[in-house]
C-alpha positions as MATLAB code, in Angstrom:
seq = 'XXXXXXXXXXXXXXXXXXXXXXXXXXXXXXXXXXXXXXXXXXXXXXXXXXXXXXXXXXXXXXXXXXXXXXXXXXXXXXXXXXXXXXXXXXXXXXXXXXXXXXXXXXXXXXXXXXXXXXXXXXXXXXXXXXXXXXXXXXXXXXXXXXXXXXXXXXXXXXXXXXXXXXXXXXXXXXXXXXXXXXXXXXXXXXXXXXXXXXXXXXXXXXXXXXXXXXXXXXXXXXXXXXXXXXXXXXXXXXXXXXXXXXXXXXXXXXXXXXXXXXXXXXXXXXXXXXXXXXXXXXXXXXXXXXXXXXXXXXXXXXXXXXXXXXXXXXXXXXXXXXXXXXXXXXXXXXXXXXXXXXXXXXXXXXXXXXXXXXXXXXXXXXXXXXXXXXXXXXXXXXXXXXXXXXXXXXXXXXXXXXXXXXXXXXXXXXXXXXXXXXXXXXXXXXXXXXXXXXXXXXXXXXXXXXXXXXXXXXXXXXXXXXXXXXXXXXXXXXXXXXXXXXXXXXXXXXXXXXXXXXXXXXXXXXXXXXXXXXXXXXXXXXXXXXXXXXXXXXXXXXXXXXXXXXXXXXXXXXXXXXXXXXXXXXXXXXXXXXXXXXXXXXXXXXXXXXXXXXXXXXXXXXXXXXXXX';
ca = [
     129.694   80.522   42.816;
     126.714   80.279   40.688;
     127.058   79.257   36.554;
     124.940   80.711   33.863;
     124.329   77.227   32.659;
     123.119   77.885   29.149;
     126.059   79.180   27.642;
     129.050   77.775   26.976;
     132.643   78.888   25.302;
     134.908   76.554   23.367;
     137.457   76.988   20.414;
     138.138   74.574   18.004;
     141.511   73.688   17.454;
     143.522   71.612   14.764;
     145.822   70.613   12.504;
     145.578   72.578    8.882;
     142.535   70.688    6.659;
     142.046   67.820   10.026;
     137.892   69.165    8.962;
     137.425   71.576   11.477;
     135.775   74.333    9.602;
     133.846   71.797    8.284;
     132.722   70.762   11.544;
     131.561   74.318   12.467;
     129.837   74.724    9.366;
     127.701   71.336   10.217;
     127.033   72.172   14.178;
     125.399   75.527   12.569;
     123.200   73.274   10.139;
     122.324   70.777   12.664;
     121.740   73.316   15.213;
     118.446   75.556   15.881;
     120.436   78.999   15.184;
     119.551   79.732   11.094;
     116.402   80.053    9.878;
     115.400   77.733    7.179;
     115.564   79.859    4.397;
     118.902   80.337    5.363;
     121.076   78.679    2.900;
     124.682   77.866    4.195;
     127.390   77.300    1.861;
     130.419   74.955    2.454;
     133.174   76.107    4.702;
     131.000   79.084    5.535;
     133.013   80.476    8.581;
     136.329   80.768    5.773;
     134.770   84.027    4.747;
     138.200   86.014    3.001;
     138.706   84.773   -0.190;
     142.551   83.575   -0.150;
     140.917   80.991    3.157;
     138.204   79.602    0.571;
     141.115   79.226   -2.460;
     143.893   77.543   -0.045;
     140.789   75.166    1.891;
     142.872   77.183    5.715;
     141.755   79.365    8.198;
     143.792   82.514    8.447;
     141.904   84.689   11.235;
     139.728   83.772   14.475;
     136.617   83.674   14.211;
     133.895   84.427   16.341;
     130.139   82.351   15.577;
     127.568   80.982   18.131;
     124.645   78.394   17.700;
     121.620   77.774   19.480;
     120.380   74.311   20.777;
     117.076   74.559   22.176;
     117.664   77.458   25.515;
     121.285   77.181   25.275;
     123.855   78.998   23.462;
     127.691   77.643   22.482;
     129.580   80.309   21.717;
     132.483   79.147   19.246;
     135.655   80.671   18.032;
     137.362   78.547   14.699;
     140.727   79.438   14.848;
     143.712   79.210   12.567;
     145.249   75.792   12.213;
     148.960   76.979   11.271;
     151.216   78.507   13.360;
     152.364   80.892   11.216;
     149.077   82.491   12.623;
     149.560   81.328   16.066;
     149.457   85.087   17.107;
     145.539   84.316   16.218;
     145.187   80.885   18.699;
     146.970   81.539   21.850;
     144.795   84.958   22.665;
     141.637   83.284   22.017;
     142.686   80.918   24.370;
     141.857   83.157   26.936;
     138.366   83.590   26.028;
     136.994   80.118   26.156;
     136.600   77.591   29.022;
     137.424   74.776   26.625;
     138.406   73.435   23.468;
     137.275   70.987   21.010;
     140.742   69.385   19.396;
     139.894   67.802   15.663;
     141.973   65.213   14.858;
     141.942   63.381   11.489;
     141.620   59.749   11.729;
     143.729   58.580    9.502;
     146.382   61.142    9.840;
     146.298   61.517   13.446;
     148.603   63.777   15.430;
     150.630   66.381   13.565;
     152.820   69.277   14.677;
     150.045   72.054   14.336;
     147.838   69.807   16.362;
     150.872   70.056   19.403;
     150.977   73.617   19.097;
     147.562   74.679   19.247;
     146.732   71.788   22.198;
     150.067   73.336   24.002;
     148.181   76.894   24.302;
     144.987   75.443   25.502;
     146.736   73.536   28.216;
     148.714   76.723   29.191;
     145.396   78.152   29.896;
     143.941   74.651   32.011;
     141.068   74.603   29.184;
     138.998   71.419   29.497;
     139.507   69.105   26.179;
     137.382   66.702   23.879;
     138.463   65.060   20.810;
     136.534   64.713   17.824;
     138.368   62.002   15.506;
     137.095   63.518   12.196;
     137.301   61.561    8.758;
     136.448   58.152   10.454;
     134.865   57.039    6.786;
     137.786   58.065    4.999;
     139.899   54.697    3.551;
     142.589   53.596    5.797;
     141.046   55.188    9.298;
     142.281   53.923   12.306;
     140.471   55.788   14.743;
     141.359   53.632   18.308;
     144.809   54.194   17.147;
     144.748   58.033   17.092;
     142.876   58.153   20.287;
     145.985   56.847   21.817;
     147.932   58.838   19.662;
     146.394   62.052   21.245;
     146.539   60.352   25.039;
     150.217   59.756   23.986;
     150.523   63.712   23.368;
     148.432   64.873   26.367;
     151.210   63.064   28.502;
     153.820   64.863   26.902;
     152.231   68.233   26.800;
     151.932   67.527   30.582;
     148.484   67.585   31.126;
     146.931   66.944   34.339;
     144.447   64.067   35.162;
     141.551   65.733   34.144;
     142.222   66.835   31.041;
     143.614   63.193   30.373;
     140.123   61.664   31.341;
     138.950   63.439   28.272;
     135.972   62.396   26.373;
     135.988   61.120   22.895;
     133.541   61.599   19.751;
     133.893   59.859   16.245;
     132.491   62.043   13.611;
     132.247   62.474    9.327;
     132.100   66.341    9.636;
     132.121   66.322    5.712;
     128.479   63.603    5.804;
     127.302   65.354    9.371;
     127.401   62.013   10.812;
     128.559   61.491   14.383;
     128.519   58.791   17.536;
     130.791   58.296   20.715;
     131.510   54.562   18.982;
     134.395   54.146   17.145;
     132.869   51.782   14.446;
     131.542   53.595   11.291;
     128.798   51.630   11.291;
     127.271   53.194   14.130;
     127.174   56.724   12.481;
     124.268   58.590   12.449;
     123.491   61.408   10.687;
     123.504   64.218   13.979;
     125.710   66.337   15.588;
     123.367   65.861   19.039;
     126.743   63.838   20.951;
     129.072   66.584   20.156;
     126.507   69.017   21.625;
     125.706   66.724   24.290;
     129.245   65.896   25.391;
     130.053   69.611   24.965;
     126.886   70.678   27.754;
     128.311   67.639   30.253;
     131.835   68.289   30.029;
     133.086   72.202   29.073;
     132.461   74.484   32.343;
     129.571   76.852   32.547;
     130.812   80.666   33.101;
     130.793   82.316   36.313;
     127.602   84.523   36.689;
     128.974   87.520   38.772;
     127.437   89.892   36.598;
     126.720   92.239   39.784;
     130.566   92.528   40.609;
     132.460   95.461   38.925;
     133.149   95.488   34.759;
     135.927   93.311   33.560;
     136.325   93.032   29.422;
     139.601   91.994   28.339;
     140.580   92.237   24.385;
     141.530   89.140   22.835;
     141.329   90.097   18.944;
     141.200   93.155   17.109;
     138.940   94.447   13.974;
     138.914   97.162   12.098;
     135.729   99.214   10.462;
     135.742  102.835    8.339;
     133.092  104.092   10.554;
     133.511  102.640   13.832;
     137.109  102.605   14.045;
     139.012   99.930   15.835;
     136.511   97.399   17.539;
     137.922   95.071   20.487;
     136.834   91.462   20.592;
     136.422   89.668   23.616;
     135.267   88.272   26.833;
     133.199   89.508   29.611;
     134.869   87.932   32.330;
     132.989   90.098   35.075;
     130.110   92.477   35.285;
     128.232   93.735   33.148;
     128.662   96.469   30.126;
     125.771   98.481   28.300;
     126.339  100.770   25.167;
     126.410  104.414   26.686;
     128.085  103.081   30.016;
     131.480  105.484   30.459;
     134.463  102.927   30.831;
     137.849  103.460   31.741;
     140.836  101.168   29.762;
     143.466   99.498   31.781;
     146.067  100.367   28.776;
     149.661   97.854   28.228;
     152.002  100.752   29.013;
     150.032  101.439   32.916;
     148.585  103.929   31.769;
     144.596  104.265   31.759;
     141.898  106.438   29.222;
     138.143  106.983   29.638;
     135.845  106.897   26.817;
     132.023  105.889   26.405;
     130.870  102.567   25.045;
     129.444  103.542   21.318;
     128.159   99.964   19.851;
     128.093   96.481   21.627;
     127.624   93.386   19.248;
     127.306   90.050   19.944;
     127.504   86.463   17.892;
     124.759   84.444   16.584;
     125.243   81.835   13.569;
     127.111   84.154   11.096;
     126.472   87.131   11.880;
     127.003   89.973   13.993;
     124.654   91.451   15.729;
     123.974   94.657   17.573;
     123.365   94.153   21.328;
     122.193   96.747   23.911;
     124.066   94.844   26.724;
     126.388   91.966   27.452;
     126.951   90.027   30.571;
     129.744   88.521   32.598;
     130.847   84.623   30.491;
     129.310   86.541   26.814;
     131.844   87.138   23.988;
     131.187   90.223   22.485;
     132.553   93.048   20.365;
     132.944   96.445   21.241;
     133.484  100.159   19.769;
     134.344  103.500   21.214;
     137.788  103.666   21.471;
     140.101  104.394   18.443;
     143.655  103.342   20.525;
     142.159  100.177   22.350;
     144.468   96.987   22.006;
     144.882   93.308   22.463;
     145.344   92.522   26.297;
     144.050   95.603   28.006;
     141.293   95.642   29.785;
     137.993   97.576   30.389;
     136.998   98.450   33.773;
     134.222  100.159   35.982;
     136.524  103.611   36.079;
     135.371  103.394   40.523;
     137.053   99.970   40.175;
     139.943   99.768   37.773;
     141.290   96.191   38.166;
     143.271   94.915   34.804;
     143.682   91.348   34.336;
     146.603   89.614   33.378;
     148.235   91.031   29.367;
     147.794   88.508   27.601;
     151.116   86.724   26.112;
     151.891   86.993   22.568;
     154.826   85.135   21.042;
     157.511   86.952   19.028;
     157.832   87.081   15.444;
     160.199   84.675   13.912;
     160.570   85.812   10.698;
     161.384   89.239    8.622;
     161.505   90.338    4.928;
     162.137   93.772    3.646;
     159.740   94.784    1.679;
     160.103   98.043   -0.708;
     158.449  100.622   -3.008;
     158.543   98.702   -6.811;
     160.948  100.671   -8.634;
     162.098   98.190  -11.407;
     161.825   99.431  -15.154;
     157.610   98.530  -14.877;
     156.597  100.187  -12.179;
     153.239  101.764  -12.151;
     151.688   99.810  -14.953;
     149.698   97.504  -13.385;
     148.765   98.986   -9.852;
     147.122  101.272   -8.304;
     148.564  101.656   -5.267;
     152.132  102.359   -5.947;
     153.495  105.010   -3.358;
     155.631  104.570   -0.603;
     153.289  106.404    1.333;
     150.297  104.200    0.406;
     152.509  100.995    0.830;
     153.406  102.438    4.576;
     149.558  103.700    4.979;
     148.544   99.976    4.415;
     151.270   98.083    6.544;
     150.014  100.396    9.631;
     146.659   99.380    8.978;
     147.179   95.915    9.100;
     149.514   96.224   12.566;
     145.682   97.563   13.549;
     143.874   93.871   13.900;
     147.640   91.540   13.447;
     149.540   91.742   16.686;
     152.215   89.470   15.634;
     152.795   91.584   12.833;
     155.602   94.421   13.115;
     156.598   96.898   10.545;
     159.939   98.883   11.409;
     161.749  101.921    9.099;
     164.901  100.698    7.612;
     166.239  104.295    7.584;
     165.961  103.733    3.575;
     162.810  105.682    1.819;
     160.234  103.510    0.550;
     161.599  100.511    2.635;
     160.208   98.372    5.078;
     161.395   95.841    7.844;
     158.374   93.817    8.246;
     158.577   90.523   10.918;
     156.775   87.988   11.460;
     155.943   84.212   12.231;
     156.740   82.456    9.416;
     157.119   82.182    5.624;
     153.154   81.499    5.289;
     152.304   84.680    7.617;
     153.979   87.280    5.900;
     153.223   85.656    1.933;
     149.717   86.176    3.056;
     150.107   89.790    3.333;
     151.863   89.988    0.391;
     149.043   88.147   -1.812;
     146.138   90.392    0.262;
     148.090   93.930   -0.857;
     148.560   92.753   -4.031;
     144.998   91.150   -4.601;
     143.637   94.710   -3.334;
     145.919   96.112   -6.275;
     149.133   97.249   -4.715;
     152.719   97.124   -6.314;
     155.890   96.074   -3.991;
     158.836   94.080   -3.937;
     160.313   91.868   -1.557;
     163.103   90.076   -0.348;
     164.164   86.804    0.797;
     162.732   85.909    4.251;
     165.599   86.367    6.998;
     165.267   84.325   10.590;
     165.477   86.571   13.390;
     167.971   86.064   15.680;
     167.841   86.876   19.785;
     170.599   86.932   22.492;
     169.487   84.534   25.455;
     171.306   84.533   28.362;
     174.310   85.868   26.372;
     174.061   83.228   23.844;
     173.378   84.025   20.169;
     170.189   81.735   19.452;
     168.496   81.340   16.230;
     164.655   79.632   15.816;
     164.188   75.764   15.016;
     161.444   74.035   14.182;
     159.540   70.711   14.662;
     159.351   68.743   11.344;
     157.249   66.080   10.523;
     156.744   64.071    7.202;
     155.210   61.562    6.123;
     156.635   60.105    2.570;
     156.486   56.969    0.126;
     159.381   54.413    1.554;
     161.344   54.744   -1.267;
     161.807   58.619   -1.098;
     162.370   58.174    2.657;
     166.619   58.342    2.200;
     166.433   61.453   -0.041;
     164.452   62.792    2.146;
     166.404   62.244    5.156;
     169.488   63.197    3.403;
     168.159   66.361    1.898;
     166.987   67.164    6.069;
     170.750   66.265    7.029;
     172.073   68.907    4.608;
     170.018   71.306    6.186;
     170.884   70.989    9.400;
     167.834   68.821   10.731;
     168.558   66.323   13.294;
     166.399   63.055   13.571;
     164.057   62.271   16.168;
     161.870   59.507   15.183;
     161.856   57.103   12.474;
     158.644   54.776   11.865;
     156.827   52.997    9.458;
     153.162   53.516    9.407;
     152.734   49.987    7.822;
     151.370   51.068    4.395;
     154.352   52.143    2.368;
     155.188   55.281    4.297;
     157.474   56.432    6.242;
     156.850   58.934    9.475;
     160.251   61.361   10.347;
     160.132   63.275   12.763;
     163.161   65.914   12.833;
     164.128   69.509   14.641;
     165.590   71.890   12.391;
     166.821   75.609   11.942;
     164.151   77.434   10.523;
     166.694   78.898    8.006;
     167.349   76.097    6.615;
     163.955   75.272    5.869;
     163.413   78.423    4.117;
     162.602   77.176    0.707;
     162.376   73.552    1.421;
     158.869   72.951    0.346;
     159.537   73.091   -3.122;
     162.505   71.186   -3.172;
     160.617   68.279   -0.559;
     157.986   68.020   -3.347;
     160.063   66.909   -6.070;
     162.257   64.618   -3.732;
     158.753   62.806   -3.365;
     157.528   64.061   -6.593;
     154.376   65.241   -4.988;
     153.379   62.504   -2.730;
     155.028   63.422    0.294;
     153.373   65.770    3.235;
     155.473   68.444    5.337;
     154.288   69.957    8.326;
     156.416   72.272   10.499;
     156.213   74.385   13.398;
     158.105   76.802   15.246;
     159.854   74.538   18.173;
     162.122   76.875   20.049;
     165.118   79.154   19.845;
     168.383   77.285   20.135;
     172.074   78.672   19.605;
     173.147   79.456   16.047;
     174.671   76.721   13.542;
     178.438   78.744   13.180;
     180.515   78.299    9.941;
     177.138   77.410    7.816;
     174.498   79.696    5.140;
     172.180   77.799    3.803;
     171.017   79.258    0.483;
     169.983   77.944   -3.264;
     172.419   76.177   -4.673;
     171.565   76.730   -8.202;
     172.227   80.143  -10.067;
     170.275   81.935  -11.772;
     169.366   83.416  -15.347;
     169.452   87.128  -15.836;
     168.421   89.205  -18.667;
     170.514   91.349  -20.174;
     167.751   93.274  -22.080;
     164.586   95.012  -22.061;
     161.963   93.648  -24.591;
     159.805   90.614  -25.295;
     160.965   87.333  -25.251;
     161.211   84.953  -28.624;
     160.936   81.259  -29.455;
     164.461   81.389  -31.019;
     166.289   83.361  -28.018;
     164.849   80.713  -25.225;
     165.372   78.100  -27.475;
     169.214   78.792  -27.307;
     169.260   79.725  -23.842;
     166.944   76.334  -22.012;
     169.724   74.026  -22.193;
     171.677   76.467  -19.490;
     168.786   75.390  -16.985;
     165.173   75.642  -16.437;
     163.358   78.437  -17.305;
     160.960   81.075  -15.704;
     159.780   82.413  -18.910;
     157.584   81.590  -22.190;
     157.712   83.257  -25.459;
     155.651   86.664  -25.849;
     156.534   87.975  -22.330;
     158.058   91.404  -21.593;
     161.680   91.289  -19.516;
     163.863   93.917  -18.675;
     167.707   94.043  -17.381;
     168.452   92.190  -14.345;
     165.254   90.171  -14.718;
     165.600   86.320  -13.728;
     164.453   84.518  -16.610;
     164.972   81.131  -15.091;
     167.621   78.934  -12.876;
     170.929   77.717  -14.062;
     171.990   73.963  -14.127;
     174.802   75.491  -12.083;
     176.024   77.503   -9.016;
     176.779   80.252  -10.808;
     174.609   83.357  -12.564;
     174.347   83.276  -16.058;
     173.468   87.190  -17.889;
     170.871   85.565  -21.191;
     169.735   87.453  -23.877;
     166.172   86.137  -24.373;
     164.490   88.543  -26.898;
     167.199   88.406  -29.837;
     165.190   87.886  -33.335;
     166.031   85.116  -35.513;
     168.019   86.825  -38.416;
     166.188   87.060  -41.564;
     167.477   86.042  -44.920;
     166.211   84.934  -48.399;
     168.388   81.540  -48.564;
     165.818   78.576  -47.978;
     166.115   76.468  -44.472;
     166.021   72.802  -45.106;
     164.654   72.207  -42.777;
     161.803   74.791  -42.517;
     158.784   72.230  -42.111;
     160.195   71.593  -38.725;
     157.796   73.652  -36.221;
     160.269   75.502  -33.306;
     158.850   74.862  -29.865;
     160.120   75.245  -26.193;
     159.842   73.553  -23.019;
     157.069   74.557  -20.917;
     158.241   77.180  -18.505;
     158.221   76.710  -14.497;
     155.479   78.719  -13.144;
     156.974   80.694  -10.093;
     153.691   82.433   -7.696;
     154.598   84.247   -5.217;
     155.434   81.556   -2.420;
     157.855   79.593   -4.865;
     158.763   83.060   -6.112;
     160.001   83.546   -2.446;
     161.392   80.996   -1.666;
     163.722   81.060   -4.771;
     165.065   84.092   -3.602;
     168.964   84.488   -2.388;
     170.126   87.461   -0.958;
     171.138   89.765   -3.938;
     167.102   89.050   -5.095;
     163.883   90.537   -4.791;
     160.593   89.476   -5.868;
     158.739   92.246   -7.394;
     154.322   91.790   -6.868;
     151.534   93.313   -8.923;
     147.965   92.398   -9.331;
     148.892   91.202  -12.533;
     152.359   89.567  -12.528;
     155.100   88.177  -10.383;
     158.460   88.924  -11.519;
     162.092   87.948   -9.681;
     165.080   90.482  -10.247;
     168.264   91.262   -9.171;
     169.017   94.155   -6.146;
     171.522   95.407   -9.166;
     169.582   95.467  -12.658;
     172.388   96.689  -14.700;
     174.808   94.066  -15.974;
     177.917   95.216  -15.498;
     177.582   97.145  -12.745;
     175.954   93.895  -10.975;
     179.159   91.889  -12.462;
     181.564   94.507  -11.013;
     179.846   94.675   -7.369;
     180.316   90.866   -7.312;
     183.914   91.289   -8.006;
     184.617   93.903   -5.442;
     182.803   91.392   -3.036;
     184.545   87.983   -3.721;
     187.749   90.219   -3.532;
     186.897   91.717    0.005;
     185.902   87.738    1.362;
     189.288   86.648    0.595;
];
């Protein structure tokens, strides 16, 4: 079969901040795509505003450059697998990948997951070790590290006989020799190795139309527009179609706009070939994994796989005692408008009725995926509230299985037995134990998702900041019986509405740690901060300090408070037990009780430690 020879289709795939984006961004300067007044800023590809704030890639994305007559068409996908939904479709659009690795970090968790999907799909590999100036890079070492992980990902001969470049993505330096020395400031041996080793694409562009759907995107005008591959044929804009549809069922409808890729931008095309990744609009229903035929020769190809959410919150019209003063989008109907638009471009999304008005059943992949959503809606000026992320649990083969996940953390030596022992209480069982020879500690461990819900916070002040947790979603494995994890602190509740005083925290801080500062408007069943103990504590934090004329002795003495805890919304969520929501605006987060009255909160608790026993 012939090749088109000057084009070829890769992803890159990595662990989170291993440089890939970086890389992309340098292959597009170094390349002959822009023009020169082009200016390209750093990270360009991370083009939403929560990717450029967090340094992560969120969605796929779809860029090409040109060197010389050729063309390498690129997708830069999503290095967490909270997004995963977003890496193992793309998969299916590219003949290979290019697998970043940091060289001083070297393997990590995201870096198995991603590498797994490509080798599901028999995509030919190369490594770029990234980062080999940073201090401490040991980049021979993590070329065996990711021969090690080929092995055990099963991959086949070829893909072990992979080839190998050393690069500074951030200096847009590169060589195939591992010494730093022998950088040079090109990208030419990443665009060399990528020509000799990724496959050309098939030219049967005379056989019938094949387009499968790989990613979704959504536009006012245009409606929903299907991203993809051409995997046969070919497809102009006016040609009548016919989609293969999920449920067997097939639709006809005329081909409105074709775009294709080049540097950033998109670009109108007139017609696409068999092996070109393009973007097309027409049809308001069209989906990920269905396919677009020749209607005289309907063939589908195989739906493409997409792995089940893992995760689901309930998330609810804000109706605590300030709702409405801060958004603009308050309505159950335009919280439920929005959550249906998103299920338009997020397949691994899904939103469900609870039966309850103005509540939600949203599921996803992970604590990261959904928090996302929540910071977009509000940044876009919605008002919600949420609750406490619950795993989602499956029957296999009769057996009552829960999600786990694949830990991995690296931490100073002496942290390493809190660390472990905090992992133990949670349910996480030991893999691998090593020291990396410069006062940390590698631990690997599988765990219950669960009980990782709201471990990041805690991890960081076990290793008061200098420790690094990674986790991915493993497997589903039968339930842990007889156990909830769950905070073990209590919490501080207000028992008025008003604004909160120097004098009223000051008696209430030595309870426990609190949320709050002075000057800052609270209402009833508001959690003001955590309790030292187990149990929940109702505070009053806006009482005045009681005037009289009798002289203080001590009135030189200025009163100040502790500085507060600053909860966002992740540490907001993952403080959350089950009675708790977390209530989002544009302008504040807030954490309340289900139950904002005080006694009637104090008398459901009673009713429900007397029905337990």
């Amino acid at each position: 079969m012939a090749k088109r020879d000057n084009i070829r289709n890769i992803a890159i795939i990595a662990h989170v901040d291993h440089g890939k984006t970086t890389l992309v961004n340098e292959l597009l300067k170094q390349s002959d795509t822009l023009d020169a007044r082009n200016n390209i800023t750093d990270r360009a590809m991370d083009t939403n505003d929560l990717e450029k704030e967090r340094g992560i890639t969120i969605l796929a994305k779809n860029t090409a450059v040109k060197v010389g007559d050729k063309q390498i068409n690129i997708v830069d996908t999503p290095g967490h697998a909270d997004f995963g939904g977003e890496v193992e479709r793309i998969m299916k659009m590219v003949d290979g990948v290019l697998l970043v690795v940091d060289a001083f970090e070297g393997t990590m968790p995201q870096t198995r997951f991603v590498l797994k999907k490509a080798f599901e799909q028999n995509l030919t590999p190369i490594v770029v070790v990234n980062k080999v100036d940073r201090p401490g890079a040991r980049p021979s070492e993590v070329v065996d590290e990711v021969l090690d992980l080929f092995i055990e990902l099963g991959a086949d001969e070829e893909q072990l006989d992979f080839p190998v470049v050393f690069a500074s993505a951030m200096n847009g330096t590169s060589s195939l020799d591992p010494d730093v020395a022998k950088q040079e400031h090109t990208m030419k041996p990443v665009f060399d190795t990528v020509f000799e080793t990724i496959p050309a694409p098939e030219e049967n562009s005379v056989e019938p139309l094949q387009f499968q759907v790989a990613l979704l995107d959504y536009n006012d005008f245009l409606g929903r527009i299907g991203i993809g591959r051409v995997f046969r044929g070919t497809i102009k804009i006016g040609d009548s179609v016919e989609v293969m549809k999920l449920d067997g069922t097939s639709q006809n409808f005329r081909v409105t706009k074709l775009f294709g890729f080049i540097g950033l931008d998109r670009v109108e095309i007139e017609q696409a070939e068999a092996g070109d990744l393009i973007a097309l609009a027409g049809m308001e229903e069209i989906s990920v994994g269905e396919t677009v035929t020749d209607p005289e020769h309907p063939e589908a190809l195989p739906v493409l796989r997409i792995d089940e959410p893992t995760l689901q919150m309930t998330f609810r019209q804000n109706d605590s005692p300030f709702a409405g003063r801060e958004g603009k989008f308050v309505t159950a109907r335009q919280i439920e408008d929005r959550l249906r638009r998103e299920l338009h471009t997020d397949v691994s999304l899904r939103v469900e009725d609870t039966g309850e008005a103005g509540s939600w059943l949203v599921s996803g992949r992970g604590e990261l995926h959904l928090s996302i959503l929540i910071e977009t809606m509000r940044r876009e000026g919605f008002e919600l509230q949420a609750s406490r992320p619950q795993v989602i649990y499956r029957d296999i083969d009769g057996v009552q299985s829960e999600p786990y996940e694949a830990v991995q953390i690296d931490t100073p030596d002496e942290y390493a037995s809190s660390v472990i022992d905090s992992l133990n209480q949670r349910k996480g069982e030991m893999l691998n134990m090593e020291s990396m020879g410069n006062g940390q500690t590698r631990l690997a461990y599988v765990a219950p998702s669960r009980g990782l819900i709201g471990y990041s916070t805690e991890f960081l002040s076990t290793t008061r900041g200098y420790g690094i947790y990674n986790h991915t979603y493993e497997d589903y494995r039968p339930i842990v019986r007889n156990w909830e994890p769950g905070r073990r602190n209590g919490a501080l509740v207000s028992i008025t509405q008003g604004t909160t005083t120097n004098y009223a925290i000051m008696g209430v801080e030595d309870r426990g740690q609190m949320f709050v500062g002075a000057g800052i408007e609270v209402y009833e069943g508001m959690i003001v901060g955590m309790n030292s103990r187990d149990n929940d504590i109702s505070v009053n934090v806006t009482k005045m300090k009681p005037q009289s004329n009798v002289r203080s002795s001590n009135k030189d003495q200025t009163a100040s408070i502790k500085t507060p805890r600053e909860m966002g919304l992740e540490a907001a969520l993952e403080f959350l037990n089950e009675d708790e929501y977390v209530e989002v605006t544009p302008e504040n987060v807030r954490i309340r009780k289900d139950i904002l009255n005080t006694s009637e909160r104090e008398k459901f608790a009673k009713r429900r430690k007397m029905s337990q026993q």
